[in-house]
ZAMARGU-4260 file (C-alpha; in steps of 0.2 Angstrom, whole numbers, plus 5000, padded with zeros to 4 digits):
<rodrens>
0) 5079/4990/5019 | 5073/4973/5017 | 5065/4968/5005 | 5047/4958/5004 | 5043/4960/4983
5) 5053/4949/4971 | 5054/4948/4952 | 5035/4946/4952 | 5025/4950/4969 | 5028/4940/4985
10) 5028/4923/4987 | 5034/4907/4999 | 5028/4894/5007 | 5015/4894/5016 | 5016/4891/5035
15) 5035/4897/5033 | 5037/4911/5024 | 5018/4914/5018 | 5009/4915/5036 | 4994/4923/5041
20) 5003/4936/5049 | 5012/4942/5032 | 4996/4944/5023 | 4987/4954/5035 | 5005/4967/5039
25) 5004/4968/5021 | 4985/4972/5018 | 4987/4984/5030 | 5005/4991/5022 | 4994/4992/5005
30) 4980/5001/5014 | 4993/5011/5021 | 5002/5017/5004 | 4983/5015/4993 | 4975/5027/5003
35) 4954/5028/5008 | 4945/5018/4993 | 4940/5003/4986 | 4952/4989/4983 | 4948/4973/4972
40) 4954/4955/4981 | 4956/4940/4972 | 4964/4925/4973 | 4969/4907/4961 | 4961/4890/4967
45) 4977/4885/4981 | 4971/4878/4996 | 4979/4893/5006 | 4970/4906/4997 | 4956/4909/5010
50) 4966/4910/5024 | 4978/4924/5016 | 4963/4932/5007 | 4953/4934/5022 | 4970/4940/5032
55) 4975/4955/5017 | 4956/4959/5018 | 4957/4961/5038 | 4974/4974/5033 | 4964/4982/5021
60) 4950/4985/5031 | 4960/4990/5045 | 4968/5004/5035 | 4952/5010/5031 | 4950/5001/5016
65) 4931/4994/5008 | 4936/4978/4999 | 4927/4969/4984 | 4928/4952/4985 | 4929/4945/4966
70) 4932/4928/4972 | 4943/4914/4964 | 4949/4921/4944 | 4963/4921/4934 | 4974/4936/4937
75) 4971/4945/4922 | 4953/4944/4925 | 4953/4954/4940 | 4965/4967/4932 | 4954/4967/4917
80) 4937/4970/4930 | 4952/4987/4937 | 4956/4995/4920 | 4935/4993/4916 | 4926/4996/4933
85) 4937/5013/4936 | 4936/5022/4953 | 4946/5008/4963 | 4963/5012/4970 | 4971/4996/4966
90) 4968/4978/4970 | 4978/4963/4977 | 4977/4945/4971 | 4983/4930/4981 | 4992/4919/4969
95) 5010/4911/4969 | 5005/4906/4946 | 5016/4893/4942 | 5026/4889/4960 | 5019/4872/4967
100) 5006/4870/4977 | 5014/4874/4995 | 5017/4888/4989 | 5010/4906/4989 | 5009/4924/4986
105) 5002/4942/4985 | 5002/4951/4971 | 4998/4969/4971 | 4992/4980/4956 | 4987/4998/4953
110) 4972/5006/4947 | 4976/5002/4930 | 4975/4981/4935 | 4995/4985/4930 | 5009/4975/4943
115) 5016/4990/4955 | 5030/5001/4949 | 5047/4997/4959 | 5045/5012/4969 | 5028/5009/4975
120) 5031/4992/4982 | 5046/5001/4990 | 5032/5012/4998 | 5024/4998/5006 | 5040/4988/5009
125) 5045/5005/5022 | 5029/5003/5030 | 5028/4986/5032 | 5046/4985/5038 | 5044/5001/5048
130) 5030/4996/5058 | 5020/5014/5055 | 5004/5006/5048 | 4989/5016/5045 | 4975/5012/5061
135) 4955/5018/5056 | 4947/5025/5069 | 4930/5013/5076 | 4922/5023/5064 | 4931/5023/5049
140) 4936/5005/5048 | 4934/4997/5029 | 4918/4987/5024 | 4920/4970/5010 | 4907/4964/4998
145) 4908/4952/4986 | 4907/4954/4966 | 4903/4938/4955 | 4904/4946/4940 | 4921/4949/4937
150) 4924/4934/4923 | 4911/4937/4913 | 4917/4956/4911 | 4931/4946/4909 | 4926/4935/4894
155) 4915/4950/4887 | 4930/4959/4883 | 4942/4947/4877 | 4928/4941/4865 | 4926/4959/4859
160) 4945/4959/4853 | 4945/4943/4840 | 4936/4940/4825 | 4923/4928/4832 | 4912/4924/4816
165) 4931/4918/4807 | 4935/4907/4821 | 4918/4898/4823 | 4916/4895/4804 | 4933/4884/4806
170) 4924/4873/4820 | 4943/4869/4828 | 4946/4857/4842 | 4955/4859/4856 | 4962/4851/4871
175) 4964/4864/4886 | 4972/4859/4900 | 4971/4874/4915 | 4979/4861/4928 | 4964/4864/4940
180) 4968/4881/4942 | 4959/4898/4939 | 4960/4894/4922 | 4946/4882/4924 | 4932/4895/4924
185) 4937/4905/4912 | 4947/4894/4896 | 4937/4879/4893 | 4920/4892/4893 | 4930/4905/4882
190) 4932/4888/4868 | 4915/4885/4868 | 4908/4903/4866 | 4921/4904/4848 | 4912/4887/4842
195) 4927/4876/4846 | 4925/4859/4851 | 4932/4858/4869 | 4939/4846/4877 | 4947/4848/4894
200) 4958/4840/4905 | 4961/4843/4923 | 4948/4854/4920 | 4940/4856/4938 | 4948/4869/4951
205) 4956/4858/4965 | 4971/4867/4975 | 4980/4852/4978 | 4983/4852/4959 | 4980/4834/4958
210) 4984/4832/4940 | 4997/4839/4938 | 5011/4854/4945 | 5005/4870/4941 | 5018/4876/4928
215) 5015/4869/4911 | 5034/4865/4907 | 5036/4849/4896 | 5041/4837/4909 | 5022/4840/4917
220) 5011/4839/4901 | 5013/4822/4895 | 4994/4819/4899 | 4992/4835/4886 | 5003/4829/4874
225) 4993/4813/4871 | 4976/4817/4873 | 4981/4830/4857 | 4986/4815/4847 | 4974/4804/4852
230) 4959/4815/4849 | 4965/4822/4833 | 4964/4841/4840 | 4969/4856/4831 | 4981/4859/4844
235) 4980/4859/4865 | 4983/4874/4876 | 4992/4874/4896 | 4991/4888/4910 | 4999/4888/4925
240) 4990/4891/4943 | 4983/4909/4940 | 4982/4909/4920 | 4990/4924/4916 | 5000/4913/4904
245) 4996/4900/4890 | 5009/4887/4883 | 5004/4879/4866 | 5005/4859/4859 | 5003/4857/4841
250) 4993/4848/4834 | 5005/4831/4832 | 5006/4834/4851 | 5021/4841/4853 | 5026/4854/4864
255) 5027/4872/4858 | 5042/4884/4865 | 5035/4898/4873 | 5047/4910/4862 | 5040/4903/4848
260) 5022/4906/4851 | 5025/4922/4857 | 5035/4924/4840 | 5021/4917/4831 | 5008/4931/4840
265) 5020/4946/4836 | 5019/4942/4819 | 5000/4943/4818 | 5000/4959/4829 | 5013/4968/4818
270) 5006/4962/4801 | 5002/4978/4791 | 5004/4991/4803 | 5023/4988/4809 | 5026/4994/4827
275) 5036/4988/4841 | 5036/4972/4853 | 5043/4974/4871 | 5052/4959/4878 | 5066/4954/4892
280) 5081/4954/4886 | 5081/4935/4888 | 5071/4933/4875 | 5077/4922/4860 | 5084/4932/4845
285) 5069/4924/4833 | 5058/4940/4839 | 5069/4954/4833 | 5070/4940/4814 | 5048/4941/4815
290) 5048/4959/4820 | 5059/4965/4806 | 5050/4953/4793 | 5035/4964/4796 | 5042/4980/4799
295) 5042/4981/4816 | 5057/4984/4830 | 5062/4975/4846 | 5062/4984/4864 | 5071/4975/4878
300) 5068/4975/4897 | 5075/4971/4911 | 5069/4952/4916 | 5050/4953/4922 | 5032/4955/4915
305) 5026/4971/4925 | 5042/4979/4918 | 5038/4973/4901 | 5021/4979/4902 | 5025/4997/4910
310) 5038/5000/4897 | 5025/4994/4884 | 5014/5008/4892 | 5025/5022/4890 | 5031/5016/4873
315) 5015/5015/4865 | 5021/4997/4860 | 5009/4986/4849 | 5014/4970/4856 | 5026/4963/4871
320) 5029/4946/4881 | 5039/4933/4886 | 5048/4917/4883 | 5037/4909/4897 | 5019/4909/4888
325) 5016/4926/4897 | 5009/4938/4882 | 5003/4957/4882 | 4992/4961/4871 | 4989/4982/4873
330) 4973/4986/4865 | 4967/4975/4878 | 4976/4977/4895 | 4993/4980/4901 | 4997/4962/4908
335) 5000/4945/4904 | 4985/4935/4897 | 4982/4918/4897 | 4963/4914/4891 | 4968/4932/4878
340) 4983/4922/4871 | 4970/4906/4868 | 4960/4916/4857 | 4972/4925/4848 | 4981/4908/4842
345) 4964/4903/4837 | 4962/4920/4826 | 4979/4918/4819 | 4975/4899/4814 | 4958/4904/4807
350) 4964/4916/4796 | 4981/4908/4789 | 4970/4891/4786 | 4985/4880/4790 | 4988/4867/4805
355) 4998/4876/4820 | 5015/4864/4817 | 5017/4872/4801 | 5016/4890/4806 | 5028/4886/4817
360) 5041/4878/4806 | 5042/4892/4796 | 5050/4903/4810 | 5068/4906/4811 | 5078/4892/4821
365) 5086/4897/4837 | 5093/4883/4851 | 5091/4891/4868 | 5098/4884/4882 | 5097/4887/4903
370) 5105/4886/4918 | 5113/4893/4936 | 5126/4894/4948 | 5123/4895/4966 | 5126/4912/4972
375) 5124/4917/4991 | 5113/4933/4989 | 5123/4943/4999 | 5138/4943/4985 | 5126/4946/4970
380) 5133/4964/4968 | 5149/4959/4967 | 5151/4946/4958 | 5140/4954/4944 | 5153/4969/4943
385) 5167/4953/4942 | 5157/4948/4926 | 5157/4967/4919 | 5177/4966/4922 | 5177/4947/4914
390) 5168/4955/4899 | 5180/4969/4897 | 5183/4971/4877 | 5167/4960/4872 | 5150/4965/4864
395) 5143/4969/4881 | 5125/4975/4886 | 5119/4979/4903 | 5101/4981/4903 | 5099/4968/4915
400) 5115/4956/4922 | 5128/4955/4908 | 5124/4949/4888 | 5138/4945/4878 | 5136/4944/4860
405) 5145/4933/4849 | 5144/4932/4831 | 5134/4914/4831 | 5126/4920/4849 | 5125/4926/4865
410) 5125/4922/4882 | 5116/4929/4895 | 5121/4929/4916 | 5109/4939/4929 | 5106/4939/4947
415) 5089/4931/4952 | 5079/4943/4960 | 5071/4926/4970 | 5084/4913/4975 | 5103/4915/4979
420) 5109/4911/4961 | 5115/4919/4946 | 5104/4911/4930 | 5110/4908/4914 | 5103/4909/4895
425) 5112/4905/4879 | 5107/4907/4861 | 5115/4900/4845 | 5106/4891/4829 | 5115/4874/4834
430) 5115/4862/4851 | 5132/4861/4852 | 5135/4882/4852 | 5123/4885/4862 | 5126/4872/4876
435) 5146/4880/4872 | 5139/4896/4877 | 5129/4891/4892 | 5148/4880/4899 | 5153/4899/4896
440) 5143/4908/4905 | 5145/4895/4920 | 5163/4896/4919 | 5162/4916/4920 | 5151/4916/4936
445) 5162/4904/4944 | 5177/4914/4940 | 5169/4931/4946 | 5164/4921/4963 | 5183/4915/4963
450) 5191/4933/4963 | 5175/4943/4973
</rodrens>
């Protein structure tokens, strides 16, 4: 069967692969699979996002569906307004997060607000594909409404989970920077209701994204990186289109690895209570070093944040995340959390009473590198078992592509699940290993394309 869902909902661009005519087959397919109900609809600040909203709500309707319309949010927030409201059967939100702006997406989540297990996107991928959608009688057709209330439930809750007295008796500043995305309406707000001083850039919702692309990688938070330095703040804060994630700048302005932050969150989530963190095994080696300092274990996953978070679910894990600025914080939701993450870091410097460059120097060092090698995705399968057989006699795992441990690192090779390449990680304490490592893994999936 083909296949419409990728590592993280569906996405392409729009008037190409993301038409009209997608979104509404794929309202109705999740109307289809949901069954009579209520489903939530939301959607990030991208140009596009009414037309596809409006066509998934026509599917949904058609299918017999009422839909709430909660209007432009972050991601998390609508999944937040799930897990609290109760009595919905699932929601989609139109989003393609940190893809650039011609792009975009449908994500699909449970009652819960959790991203879809695999087999229930199978479920709607059958009836997409198989043309058998659900058709309401005249009668029966779905109704929509809208609900503008959805961000302040939001904000409510995510205040409700940090100590709000600590963090406004330290009066912090901060540079936020949502990248005129959802982030915008939540962030910036979330600042000011802790007592930070605030100040924002690219701060209004625009889906052109005129400030800058919506992934907050280095190469596209220059503007962050000196407005931290020049206003002396305690330290700056990126999201990408939908904010479900939140990269960190220190406060000399420099750029914050997202493993590092995420290390630096485990930490204060295991302190004095131990338990066990849930990330992709992609994730850098520093997080097993934090979690074992303070008692605690590391669970890996396959590559992917609704895995992470499901496993985290059924583990009863205190903490999980990724490398990416994507965090799950548990006694809150089960999904990555931007605007969450924000206050969190603010909690953690509050308490510890030292500048955010420091706490973060006092992690273990790790050099990670990244990569790929074009693979058509039709020869995927075999060129990963041509690694397993190039691995043969090495310190291998298989949780997701093939990890090969050395004693100074590891290197990491798996199949995309969203372009025809294989990607690679490599880990080691030094540049020169680690880039080593990363020539290695190239060399293997050559090698495997050369004898598939």
């Amino acid at each position: 069967m083909t296949r419409l869902f990728g590592t993280n909902g569906i996405r392409g661009v729009v008037g190409k692969d993301m038409t009209p005519d997608l979104a509404l087959g794929v309202g109705k397919a999740v109307g289809t699979v949901l069954g009579p109900g209520t489903v939530a609809l939301g959607r990030d600040t991208r140009l596009s996002g009414p037309l596809l909203a409006r066509a998934v709500a026509s599917g949904l309707m058609s299918a017999g569906c009422d839909v709430v319309d909660l209007g432009v949010l972050p991601t998390p927030a609508e999944q937040y307004y799930l897990a609290k409201k109760g009595g919905l059967k699932g929601g989609v939100v139109v989003t393609a997060s940190h893809n650039p702006r011609e792009f975009n997406g449908i994500k699909v989540l449970d009652a819960a607000g959790m991203e879809l297990r695999r087999e229930d996107e199978e479920a709607i991928e059958a009836v997409y594909f198989g043309g058998r959608p659900k058709v309401a009688e005249w009668s029966s057709v779905g109704s929509i409404r809208s609900d503008g209330g959805a961000i302040e439930l939001y904000l409510a809750g995510i205040l409700s989970r940090v100590d709000g007295d600590a963090i406004r008796s330290r009066g912090l500043t901060v540079a936020v920077d949502p990248g005129n995305g959802a982030g915008c309406l939540v962030t910036p707000y979330l600042l000011a209701a802790l007592g930070c001083r605030v100040i924002s850039l690219h701060g209004q919702p625009d889906g052109t994204f005129p400030g800058r692309p919506p992934e907050p990688v280095p190469e596209h938070l220059g503007d962050l990186l000196r407005l931290v330095r020049e206003t002396h703040a305690d330290f700056g804060v990126a999201h990408d289109g939908d904010a479900d994630r939140a990269i960190f700048v220190d406060e000399r302005g420099t750029f914050l690895q997202g493993d590092r932050s995420l290390a630096l969150l485990a930490g204060a989530a295991l302190r004095g209570r131990g338990g066990t963190v849930v990330t992709p095994v992609s994730t850098s080696s520093m997080l097993d070093d934090v979690a074992r300092a303070h008692g605690g274990k590391v669970v890996r996953t396959k590559v992917g944040a609704p895995i992470v978070a499901r496993t985290m679910f059924q583990t009863g894990a205190t903490f999980g995340g990724e490398e990416n600025g994507g965090v799950i914080f548990p006694e809150h939701q089960f999904c990555r959390d931007g605007a969450m993450a924000v206050a969190k870091m603010l909690e953690l410097l509050a308490r510890e009473g030292r500048p955010l460059s420091e706490l973060a120097a006092a992690l273990p060092t790790y050099v990670l590198r990244k990569g790929g090698v074009e693979v058509p995705a039709d020869r995927h399968a075999a060129v990963l078992e041509g690694l397993v057989r190039l691995a043969e006699g090495r310190t291998v795992e298989r949780i997701d592509g093939v990890k090969i441990h050395a004693p100074d690192g590891w290197v990491l090779v798996r199949p995309s699940g969203t372009e025809p390449l294989f990607r690679i990680y490599a880990e080691a304490r030094t540049e020169a290993r680690a880039e080593a490592l990363a020539k290695e893994g190239a060399d293997l999936i050559r090698e495997a394309i050369r004898r598939a």
